[in-house]
N, C-alpha and C positions, 0 to 999 in steps of 0.2 A: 200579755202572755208572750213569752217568748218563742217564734214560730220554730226555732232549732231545737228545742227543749221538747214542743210535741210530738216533732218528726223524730226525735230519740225515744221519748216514752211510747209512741204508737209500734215503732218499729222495735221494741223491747219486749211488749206487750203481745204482739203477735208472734213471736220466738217464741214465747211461753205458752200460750196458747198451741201453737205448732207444733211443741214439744209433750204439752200435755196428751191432743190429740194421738200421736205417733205413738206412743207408749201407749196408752189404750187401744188402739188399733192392732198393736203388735201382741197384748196380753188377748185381745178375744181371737184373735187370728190363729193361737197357738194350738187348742184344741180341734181346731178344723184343717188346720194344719196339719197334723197327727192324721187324721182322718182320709184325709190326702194322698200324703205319704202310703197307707196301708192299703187304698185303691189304685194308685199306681203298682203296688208291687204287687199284689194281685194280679192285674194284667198282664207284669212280665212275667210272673210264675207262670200262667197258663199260656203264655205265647214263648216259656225258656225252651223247650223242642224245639222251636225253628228257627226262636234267635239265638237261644244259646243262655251260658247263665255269666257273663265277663259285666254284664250290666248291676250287678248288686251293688260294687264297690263304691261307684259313685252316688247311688240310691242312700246309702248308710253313709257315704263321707256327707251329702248334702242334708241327711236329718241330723246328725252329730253336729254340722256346722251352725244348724238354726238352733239346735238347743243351744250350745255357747252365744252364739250374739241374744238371746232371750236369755239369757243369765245375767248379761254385762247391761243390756238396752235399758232396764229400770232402776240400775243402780248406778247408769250415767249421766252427766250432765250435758252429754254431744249423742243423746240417742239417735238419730237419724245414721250416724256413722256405721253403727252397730246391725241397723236394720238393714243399710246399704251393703255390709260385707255380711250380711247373711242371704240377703238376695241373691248378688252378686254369686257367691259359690253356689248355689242353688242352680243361677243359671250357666256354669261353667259345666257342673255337673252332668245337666239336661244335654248339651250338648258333646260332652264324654259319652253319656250312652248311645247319642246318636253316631257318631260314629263307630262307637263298638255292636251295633245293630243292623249294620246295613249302611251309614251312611247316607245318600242323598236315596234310597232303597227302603231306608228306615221307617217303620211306622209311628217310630217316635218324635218325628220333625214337627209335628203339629205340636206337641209339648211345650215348645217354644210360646204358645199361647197364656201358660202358667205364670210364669215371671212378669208376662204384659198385662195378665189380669188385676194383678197388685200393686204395679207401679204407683197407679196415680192413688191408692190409699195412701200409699208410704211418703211419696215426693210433689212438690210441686210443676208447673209445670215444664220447666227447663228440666228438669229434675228425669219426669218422663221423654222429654225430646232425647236426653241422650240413654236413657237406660234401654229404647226403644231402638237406638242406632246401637246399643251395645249388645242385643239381643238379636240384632240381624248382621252383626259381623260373629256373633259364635256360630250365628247357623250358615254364614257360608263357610267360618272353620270347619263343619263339622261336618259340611257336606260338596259344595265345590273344591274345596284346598283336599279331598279325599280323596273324592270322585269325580275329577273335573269332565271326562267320556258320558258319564252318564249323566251329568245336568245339564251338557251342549246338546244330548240326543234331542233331553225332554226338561226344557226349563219350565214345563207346570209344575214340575218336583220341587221348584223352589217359589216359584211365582204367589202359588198359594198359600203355603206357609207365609209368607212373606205380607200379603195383602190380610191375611187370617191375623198375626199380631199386629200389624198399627189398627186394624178395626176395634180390634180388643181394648187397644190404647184407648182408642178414638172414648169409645161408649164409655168406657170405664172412669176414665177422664172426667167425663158429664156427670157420672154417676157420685164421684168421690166431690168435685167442685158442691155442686148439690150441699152434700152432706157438709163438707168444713164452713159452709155459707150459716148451716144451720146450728152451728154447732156453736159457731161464733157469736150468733145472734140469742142462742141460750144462755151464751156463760159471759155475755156484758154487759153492763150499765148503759143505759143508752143516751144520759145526760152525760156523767164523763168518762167514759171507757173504759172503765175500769172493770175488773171482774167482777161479778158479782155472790149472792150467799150461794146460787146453784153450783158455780167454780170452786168456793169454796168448802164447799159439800163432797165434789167429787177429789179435789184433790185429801181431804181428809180419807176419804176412801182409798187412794193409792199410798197415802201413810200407811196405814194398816194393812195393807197389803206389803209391802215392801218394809215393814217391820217385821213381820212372819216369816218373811227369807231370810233375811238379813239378820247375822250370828253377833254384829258389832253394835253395839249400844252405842245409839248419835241421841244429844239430846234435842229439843225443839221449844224453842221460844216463840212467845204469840204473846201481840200487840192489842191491844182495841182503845182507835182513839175517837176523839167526839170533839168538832168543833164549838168552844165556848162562845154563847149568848146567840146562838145561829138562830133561833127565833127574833130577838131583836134584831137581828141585819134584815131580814122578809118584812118585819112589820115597819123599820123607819125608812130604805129603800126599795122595800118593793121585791117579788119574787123572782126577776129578772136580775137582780142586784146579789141574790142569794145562790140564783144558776151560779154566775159568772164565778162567786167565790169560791163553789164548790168543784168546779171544773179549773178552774186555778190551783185550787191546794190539789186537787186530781193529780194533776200533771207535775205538782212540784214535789208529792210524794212519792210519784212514781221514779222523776228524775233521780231521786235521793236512795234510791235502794235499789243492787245487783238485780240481774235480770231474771235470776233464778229464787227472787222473794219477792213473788205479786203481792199487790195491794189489792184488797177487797172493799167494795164500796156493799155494808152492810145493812146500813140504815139510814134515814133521812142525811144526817150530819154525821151518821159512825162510819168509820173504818177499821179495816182490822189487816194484819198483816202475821204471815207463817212465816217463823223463821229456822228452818231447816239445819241441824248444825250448831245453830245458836247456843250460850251457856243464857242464864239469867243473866248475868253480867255486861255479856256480848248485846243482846235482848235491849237490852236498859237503854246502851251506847246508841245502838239503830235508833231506840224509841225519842232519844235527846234530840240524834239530828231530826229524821221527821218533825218534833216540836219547832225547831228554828224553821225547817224549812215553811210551814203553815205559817208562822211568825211575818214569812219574807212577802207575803202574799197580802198582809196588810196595805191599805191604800190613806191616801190622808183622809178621808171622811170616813171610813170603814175596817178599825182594828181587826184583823183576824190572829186570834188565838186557839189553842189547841190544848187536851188533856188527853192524858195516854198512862192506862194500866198495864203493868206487865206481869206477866205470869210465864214458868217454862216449866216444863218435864227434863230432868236432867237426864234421863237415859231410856231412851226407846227404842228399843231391838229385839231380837227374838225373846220369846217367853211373856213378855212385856204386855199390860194389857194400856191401851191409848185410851182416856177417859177424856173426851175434847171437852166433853161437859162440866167434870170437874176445873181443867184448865180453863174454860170459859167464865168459869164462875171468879175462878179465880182476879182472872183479868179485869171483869167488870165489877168486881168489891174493890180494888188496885183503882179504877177509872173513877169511882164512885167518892173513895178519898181524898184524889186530887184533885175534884169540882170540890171536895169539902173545905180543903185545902186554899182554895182564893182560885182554882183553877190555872191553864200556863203552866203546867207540872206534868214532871214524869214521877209515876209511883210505881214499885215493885209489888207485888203480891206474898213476898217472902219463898222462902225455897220454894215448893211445890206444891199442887192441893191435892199431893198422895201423901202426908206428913199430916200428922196429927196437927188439930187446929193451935193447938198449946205453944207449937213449935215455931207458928209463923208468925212474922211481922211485917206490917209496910214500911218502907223505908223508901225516902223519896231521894232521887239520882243526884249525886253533884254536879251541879252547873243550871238544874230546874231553877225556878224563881222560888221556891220557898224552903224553908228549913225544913230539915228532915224531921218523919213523925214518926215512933213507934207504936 
């Protein structure tokens, strides 16, 4: 196996995972969020007599700024960016009201605590080192660059705030690390890295989510392949011999497909793959290369070959109802053809399995090993 090949698929693999995380993070954060938001401005309602009422503006530009980047964060392919400049104004904001409050005076310098509480959900750890320096140059904007007389009187006015966010950092850090350790460890194969059916589960789940928002009809292609005669590789090598191939073709499947279409390792010898975007056609194309690449994984004592159903939804967007179970079906009657087939084939499923069954045929890819079958 080639060692540069798995330092691309492991570092490919963790971007997605990374990605998927952040987006889920950011989608449950939203309603407590909200929540948030209407307990802080509560307390400046009831403290606007002594501060005054100049603090709203940034209060409303910084929820106006989080609902935009959660508009864009799920329907991005760079969500982390999205998250970062929603933070980011959040924290510019916190420190607009501090100086329109009093300054280094303010009761709102401890606020500064908010921003530090979310980092390490959102970022990793470089990620927090500087969101955590970018969080204590707004509060000395907001409060030395103000009032520089009254923070030489009494630097506990900033000492504590100060010592108050990297603590926040600190724990929160441990608390987030924790959790992405476990998260990982739920949603992978743990013979070859790969995701597993629970990743596959949820990221179905953010389909359907993100078709409910979404007014433009994308369609989605899905694979499901199956290593041919993979019970004769265990029985004349040995189960040791059936790891090795399986974490071989792991990592050359992975190689073979953008960063942003994991491969699911779903059964013993099955895999399956979401192809986001994808037409049937496009679907087929992925599914051919995949088949060479298992092809390439061959050894001289130990042919490996592969067979791969395709099935797609040509348009899934708003109104749309996602039937994965029909599409699954689809795939594995397509999979089920090309073992019938002599195996080493790519077979389609015909249009879609929202079409009457009348309508459809298999039709096997140009450039597979066997002739096409209607």
């Amino acid at each position: 196996m080639n060692p540069g090949m798995v330092s691309s698929g492991e570092g490919r693999l963790r971007a997605q995972l990374d990605r998927d995380r952040l987006v889920d993070i950011e989608t449950r954060l939203a309603r407590f969020r909200r929540a948030a938001f209407v307990v802080l401005a509560v307390a400046l309602l009831v403290s606007g007599p002594q501060l005054g009422w100049l603090w709203v503006l940034p209060l409303g530009v910084a929820a106006v700024g989080f609902a935009v980047a959660d508009h864009f964060l799920v329907r991005s392919e760079h969500p982390a960016r999205w998250a970062a400049a929603g933070w980011a104004l959040s924290s510019v904001m916190i420190g607009v009201s501090v100086a329109l409050t009093g300054a280094a005076d303010s009761p709102a310098v401890s606020w500064f605590a908010l921003p530090a509480a979310t980092l390490a959900t959102r970022f990793e750890r470089r990620g927090v080192i500087w969101g955590v320096a970018y969080i204590c140059l707004l509060m000395l904007g907001s409060t030395l660059a103000v009032e520089p007389g009254t923070v030489a009187a009494d630097p506990t006015l900033l000492v504590f705030p100060f010592g108050l966010v990297i603590a926040v950092a600190i724990l929160s850090g441990a608390v987030a690390g924790s959790d992405r350790e476990h998260r990982r460890e739920a949603v992978l194969d743990q013979l070859t890295g790969l995701l597993n059916r629970t990743a596959l589960t949820q990221r179905l789940a953010e389909l359907e989510q993100a078709a409910a928002r979404n007014p433009n009809a994308t369609p989605v292609g899905f694979l499901l392949c199956d290593l041919d005669h993979f019970k004769d590789i265990n029985d004349r090598h040995g189960h040791g011999a059936g790891d090795t191939v399986l974490k071989d073709v792991a990592y050359a499947l992975r190689d073979s497909l953008r960063a942003t279409d994991p491969v699911y390792r779903v059964g013993g010898e099955e895999f399956a793959v979401l192809l986001v975007g994808a037409t049937q056609d496009a679907a087929a194309e992925v599914a051919e290369r995949l088949r060479a690449a298992a092809l390439s994984c061959s050894r001289r004592d130990i042919p490996v070959t592969m067979s791969v159903g395709v099935a797609a939804v040509p348009a899934l967007g708003h109104g749309t109802n996602f039937d994965f179970a029909a599409l699954f079906e689809d795939a594995d009657r397509a999979l089920y053809e090309a073992k019938e087939l002599g195996r080493n084939c790519v077979v389609c499923a015909g249009p879609t399995a929202h079409e009457a069954p009348e309508d459809r045929e298999e039709l096997l890819v140009p450039g597979s090993e066997r002739p096409r079958s209607v």
